[in-house]
C-alpha positions, 0 to 999 in steps of 0.5 A: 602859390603851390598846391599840393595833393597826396593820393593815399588809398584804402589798400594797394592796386586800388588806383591812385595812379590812375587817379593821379595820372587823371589829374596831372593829364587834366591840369596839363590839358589846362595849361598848368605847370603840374609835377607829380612824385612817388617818393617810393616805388616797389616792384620796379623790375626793371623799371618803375611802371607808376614813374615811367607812365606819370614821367611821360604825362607830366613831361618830367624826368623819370629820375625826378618823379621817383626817389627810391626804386626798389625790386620787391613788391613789398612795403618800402621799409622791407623793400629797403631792407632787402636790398641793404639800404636806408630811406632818408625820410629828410630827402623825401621831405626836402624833395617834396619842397623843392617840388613845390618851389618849382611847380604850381600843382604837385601830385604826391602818391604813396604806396599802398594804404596811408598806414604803410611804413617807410622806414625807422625814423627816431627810433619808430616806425615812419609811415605815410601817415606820419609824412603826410601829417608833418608836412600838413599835406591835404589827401584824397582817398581812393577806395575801391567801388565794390563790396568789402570798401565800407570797413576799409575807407571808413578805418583810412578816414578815421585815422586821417581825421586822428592825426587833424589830416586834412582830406579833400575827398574820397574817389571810387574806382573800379565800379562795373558795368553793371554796378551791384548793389553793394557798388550803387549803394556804397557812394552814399553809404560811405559818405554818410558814415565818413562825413567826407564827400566821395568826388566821383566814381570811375567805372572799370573800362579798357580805357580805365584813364580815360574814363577816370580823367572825364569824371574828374575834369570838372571837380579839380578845383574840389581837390585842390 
């Protein structure tokens, strides 16, 4: 039986590929059939910098980690515009599934925060809220560890719950060293203002992947 995860976060470069590199590096460490996909990737020039690094952990092909690849550092729906094409949001689904059919876990990461818009789609705007919330996809939330997080993970979980989504928890990233106060006091803040367990806190390091995959490797059963 497949388990799938969607990686959103509170806001992009707060480190859900980070997170996801840590949890597929775990369950490939584990000996599991692990897959990971990024139905878009911005900023891709030349390459795709979250496909090529996750392409290598999970032994997949970089053209199957990542559907759509676009220049411009921007949302997808403008990043799609700019270039004179169309997202195919019945392609992103059907690739997920077939995803699913091939591996035993699958790591789906979005782009940016969960209310970020991916294409027009019957006449609306489609974001990965919506994707998430018509494949009934569990979530994990990555937040960042500093000050300012509070407003930002409790407004990402309140409209995850709004739309009955499914969310395993919530990951810190990026605390320093010499945590503040706002970095010591927020795991517990947040919990209780959210309701949602935070998993763990990965701390800002050279090695930020490593230090990320040591404080996971005990809690993926927590995830998925």
């Amino acid at each position: 039986m497949n388990k799938t995860i969607f990686i959103t976060a509170t806001d992009t470069g707060v480190g859900k590929t980070v997170v996801s590199a840590a949890l597929a590096s775990i369950l490939r460490s584990q000996g599991k059939n692990v897959g990971y996909f990024k139905p878009v990737e911005t900023g891709c020039e030349p390459s795709c910098q979250d496909a090529v690094f996750l392409s290598k952990i999970t032994g997949q092909h970089y053209d199957d980690v990542v559907l759509y690849k676009f220049k411009e550092p921007v949302a997808p729906y403008i990043a799609a515009r700019e270039e004179g094409t169309e997202i195919d949001i019945e392609l992103i689904i059907n690739k997920i599934k077939g995803l699913q059919e091939r591996y035993e876990y699958l790591i789906i990461e979005g782009a940016g925060g969960i209310a970020v818009p991916i294409t027009e789609y019957q006449d609306r705007i489609y974001t990965y809220l919506d994707l998430v919330s018509q494949l009934s996809l569990n979530t994990v939330v990555v937040a960042r560890a500093a000050l300012g997080t509070l407003n930002h993970t409790y407004l990402t979980v309140d409209i995850l719950k709004n739309h009955n989504v499914s969310i395993k928890g919530i990951i810190l990233n990026g605390r320093s060293k010499t945590p503040s106060l706002a970095e010591k006091t927020n795991p517990e803040l947040i919990e209780k203002m959210t309701k949602i367990p935070v998993i763990t806190v990965c701390e800002k390091e050279k090695t930020p992947l490593l230090i990320c995959i040591e404080r996971l490797k005990n809690k993926v059963d927590l995830i998925f």
